[in-house]
C-alpha positions in Angstrom: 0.0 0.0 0.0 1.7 3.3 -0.8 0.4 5.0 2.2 2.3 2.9 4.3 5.5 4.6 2.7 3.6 8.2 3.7 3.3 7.1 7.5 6.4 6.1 7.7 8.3 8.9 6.1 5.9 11.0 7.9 7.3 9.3 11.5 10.7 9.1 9.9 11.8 5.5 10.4 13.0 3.4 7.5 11.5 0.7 6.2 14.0 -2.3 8.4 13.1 -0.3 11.6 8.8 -0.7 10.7 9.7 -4.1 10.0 11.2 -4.9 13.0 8.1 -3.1 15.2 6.1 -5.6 13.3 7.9 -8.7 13.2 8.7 -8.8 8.9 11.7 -8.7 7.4 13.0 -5.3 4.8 12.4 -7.3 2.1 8.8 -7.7 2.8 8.2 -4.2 3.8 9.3 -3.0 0.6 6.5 -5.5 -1.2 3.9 -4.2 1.2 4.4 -0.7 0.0 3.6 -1.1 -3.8 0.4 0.0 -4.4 -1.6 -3.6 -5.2 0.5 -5.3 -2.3 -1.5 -8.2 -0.7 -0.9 -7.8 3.2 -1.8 -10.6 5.2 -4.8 -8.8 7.5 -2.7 -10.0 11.3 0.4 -7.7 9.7 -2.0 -5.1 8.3 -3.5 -4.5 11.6 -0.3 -4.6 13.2 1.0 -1.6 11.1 -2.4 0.1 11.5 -2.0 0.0 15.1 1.3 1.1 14.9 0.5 4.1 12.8 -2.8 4.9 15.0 -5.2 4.1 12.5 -7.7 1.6 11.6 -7.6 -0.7 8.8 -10.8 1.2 7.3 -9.1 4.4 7.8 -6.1 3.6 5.9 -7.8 2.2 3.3 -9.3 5.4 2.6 -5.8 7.1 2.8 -5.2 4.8 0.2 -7.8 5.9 -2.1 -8.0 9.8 -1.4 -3.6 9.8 -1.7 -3.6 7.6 -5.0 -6.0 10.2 -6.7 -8.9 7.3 -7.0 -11.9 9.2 -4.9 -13.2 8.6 -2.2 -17.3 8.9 -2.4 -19.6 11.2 -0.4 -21.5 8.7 0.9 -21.5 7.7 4.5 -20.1 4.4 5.8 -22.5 2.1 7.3 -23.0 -1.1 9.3 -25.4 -3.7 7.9 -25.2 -7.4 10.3 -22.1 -6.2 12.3 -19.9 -5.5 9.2 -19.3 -1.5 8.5 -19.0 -1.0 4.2 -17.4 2.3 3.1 -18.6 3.2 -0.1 -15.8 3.7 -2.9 -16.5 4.9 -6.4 -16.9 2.7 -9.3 -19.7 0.6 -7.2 -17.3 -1.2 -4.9 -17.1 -1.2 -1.1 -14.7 -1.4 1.7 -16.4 -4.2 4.0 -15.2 -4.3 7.5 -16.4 -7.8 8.9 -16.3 -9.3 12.1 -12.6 -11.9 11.8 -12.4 -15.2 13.0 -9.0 -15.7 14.0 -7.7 -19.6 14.1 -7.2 -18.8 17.9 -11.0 -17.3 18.6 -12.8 -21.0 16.8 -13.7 -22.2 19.9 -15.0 -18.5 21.2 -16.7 -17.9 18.5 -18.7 -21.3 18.7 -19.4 -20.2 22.3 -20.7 -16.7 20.7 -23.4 -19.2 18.9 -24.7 -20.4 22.0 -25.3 -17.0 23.7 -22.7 -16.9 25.8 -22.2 -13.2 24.8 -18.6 -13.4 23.7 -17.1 -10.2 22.1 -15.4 -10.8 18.9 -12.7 -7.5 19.2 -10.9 -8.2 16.1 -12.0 -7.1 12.4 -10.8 -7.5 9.2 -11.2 -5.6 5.5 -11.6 -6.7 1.8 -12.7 -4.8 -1.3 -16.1 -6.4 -3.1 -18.0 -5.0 -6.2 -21.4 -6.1 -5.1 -23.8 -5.8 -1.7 -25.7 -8.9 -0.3 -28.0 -9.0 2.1 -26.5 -12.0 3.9 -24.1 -11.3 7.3 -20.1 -11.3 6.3 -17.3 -12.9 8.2 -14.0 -13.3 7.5 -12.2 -16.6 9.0 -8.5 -17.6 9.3 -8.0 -21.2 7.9 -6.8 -23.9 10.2 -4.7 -26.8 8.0 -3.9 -27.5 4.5 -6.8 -30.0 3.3 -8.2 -27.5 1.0 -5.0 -26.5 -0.5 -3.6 -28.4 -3.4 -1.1 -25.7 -4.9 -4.0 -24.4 -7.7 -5.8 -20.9 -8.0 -8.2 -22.2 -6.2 -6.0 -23.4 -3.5 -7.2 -22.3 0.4 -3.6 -23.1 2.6 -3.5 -23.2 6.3 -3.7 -19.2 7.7 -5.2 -17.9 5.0 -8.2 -15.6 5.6 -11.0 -15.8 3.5 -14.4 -14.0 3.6 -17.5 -15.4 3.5 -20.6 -14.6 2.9 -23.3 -16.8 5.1 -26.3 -19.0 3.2 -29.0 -20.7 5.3 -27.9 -24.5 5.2 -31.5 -25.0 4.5 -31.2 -23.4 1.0 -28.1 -25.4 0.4 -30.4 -28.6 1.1 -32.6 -27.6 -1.7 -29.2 -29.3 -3.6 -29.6 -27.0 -6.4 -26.9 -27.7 -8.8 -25.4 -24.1 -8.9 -24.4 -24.2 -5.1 -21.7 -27.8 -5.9 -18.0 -27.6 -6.3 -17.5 -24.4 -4.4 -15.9 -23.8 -1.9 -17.1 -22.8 1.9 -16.5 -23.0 5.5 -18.7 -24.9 7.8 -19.4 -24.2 11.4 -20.2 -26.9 13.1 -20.9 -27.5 16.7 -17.4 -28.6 17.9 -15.4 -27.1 14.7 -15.0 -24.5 12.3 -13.8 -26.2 8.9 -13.3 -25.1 5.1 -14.7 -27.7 2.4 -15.2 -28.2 -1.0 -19.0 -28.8 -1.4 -19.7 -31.7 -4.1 -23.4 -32.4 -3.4 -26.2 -33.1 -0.7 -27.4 -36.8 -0.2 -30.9 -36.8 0.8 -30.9 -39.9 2.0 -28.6 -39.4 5.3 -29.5 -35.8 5.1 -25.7 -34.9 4.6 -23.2 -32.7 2.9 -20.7 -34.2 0.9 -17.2 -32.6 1.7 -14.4 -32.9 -0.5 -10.7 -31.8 0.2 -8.6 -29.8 -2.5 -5.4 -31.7 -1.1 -5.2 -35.3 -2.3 -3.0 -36.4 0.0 -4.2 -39.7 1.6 -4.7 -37.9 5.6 -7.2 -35.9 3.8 -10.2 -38.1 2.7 -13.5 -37.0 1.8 -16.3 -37.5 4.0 -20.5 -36.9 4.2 -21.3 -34.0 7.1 -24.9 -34.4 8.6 -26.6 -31.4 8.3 -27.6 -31.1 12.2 -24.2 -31.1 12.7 -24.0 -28.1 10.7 -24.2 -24.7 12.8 -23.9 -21.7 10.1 -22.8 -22.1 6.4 -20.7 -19.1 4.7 -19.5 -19.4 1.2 -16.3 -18.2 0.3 -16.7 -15.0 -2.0 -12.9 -13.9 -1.1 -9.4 -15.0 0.1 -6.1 -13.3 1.1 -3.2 -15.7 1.6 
């Protein structure tokens, strides 16, 4: 992001000393500050909070500094996730994050326990649903085979929820995508390949085809919340 390279020249530190305050090396610093750089969310907030800003506000640094501006229109919060309108139709979404080490919290959320999620994360979409949004870090590498469509262990992904009711319906277009699954004792990404009706079950498959990653069927009242994944940032 180039307005990292403003914040720090701005505080006067070079780029080895911002990426020792956040645990990178100087080569990496340097790829975070082109302008498309893809900056895993746990650093970006890291620098965010190192600057004093947010996540949202720097992406709007980004997009007032690089002469691409930013809309009149008011951010606003629609099921816990704040979007920022940008021009050209698209939207900053700020959505509640899942991190690998807030699974089991966020399960306990689910069953009223009135846990506070405190951390969020940001991605760039071109369209508004009317679903929730959440973005969850990936636990394992059963979903990543080394292709485009691969899903490795920490990446974040956001998703966007469906009612696993409507998946039931096994309509063809919802098959061979790829979503995460809350269950009641896990939170796991899967491959969706179909919905037997006869042991009212999801069938999972895993990306990876190595043989400690076998395909299985997932009962559907196992199955907590259903998001499908719309985004990803390795």
């Amino acid at each position: 992001m180039y307005i990292i390279k403003q914040l720090r020249r701005k505080k006067n530190i070079s780029q080895s000393e911002l990426g020792k305050e956040i645990g990178v090396s100087l080569r990496t610093i340097q790829l975070y500050e082109r302008k498309d750089a893809n900056i895993p969310i746990k650093n970006l907030t890291k620098i965010a909070e190192y600057f004093g800003l947010t996540i949202a506000e720097m992406y709007m640094h980004e997009v007032n500094d690089m002469g691409e501006a930013y809309t009149n229109k008011q951010p606003f919060t629609k099921h816990g996730s704040v979007f920022y309108p940008l021009e050209h139709g698209k939207y900053l979404v700020m959505a509640p994050l899942v991190l690998m080490e807030w699974h089991k919290k966020y399960l306990a959320s689910l069953k009223d326990e009135k846990v506070q999620n405190p951390f969020q994360g940001g991605f760039i979409v071109d369209f508004l649903a009317d679903e929730p949004h959440r973005i969850f870090e990936i636990s394992g590498d059963s979903m990543n085979d080394g292709s485009s469509e691969a899903i490795p262990n920490k990446a974040f992904v956001l998703g966007l929820e469906i009612k696993k009711e409507h998946l039931a319906r096994d309509k063809e277009t919802h098959w061979n995508q790829s979503y995460v699954l809350v269950c009641a004792d896990r939170i796991i990404c899967k491959q969706l390949t179909g919905y037997e009706k006869a042991t009212k079950s999801f069938r999972c498959h895993n990306l990876n085809t190595s043989p400690e990653y076998q395909d299985f069927e997932l009962p559907l009242t196992e199955v907590l919340q259903v998001f499908k994944v719309v985004k990803k940032q390795l």
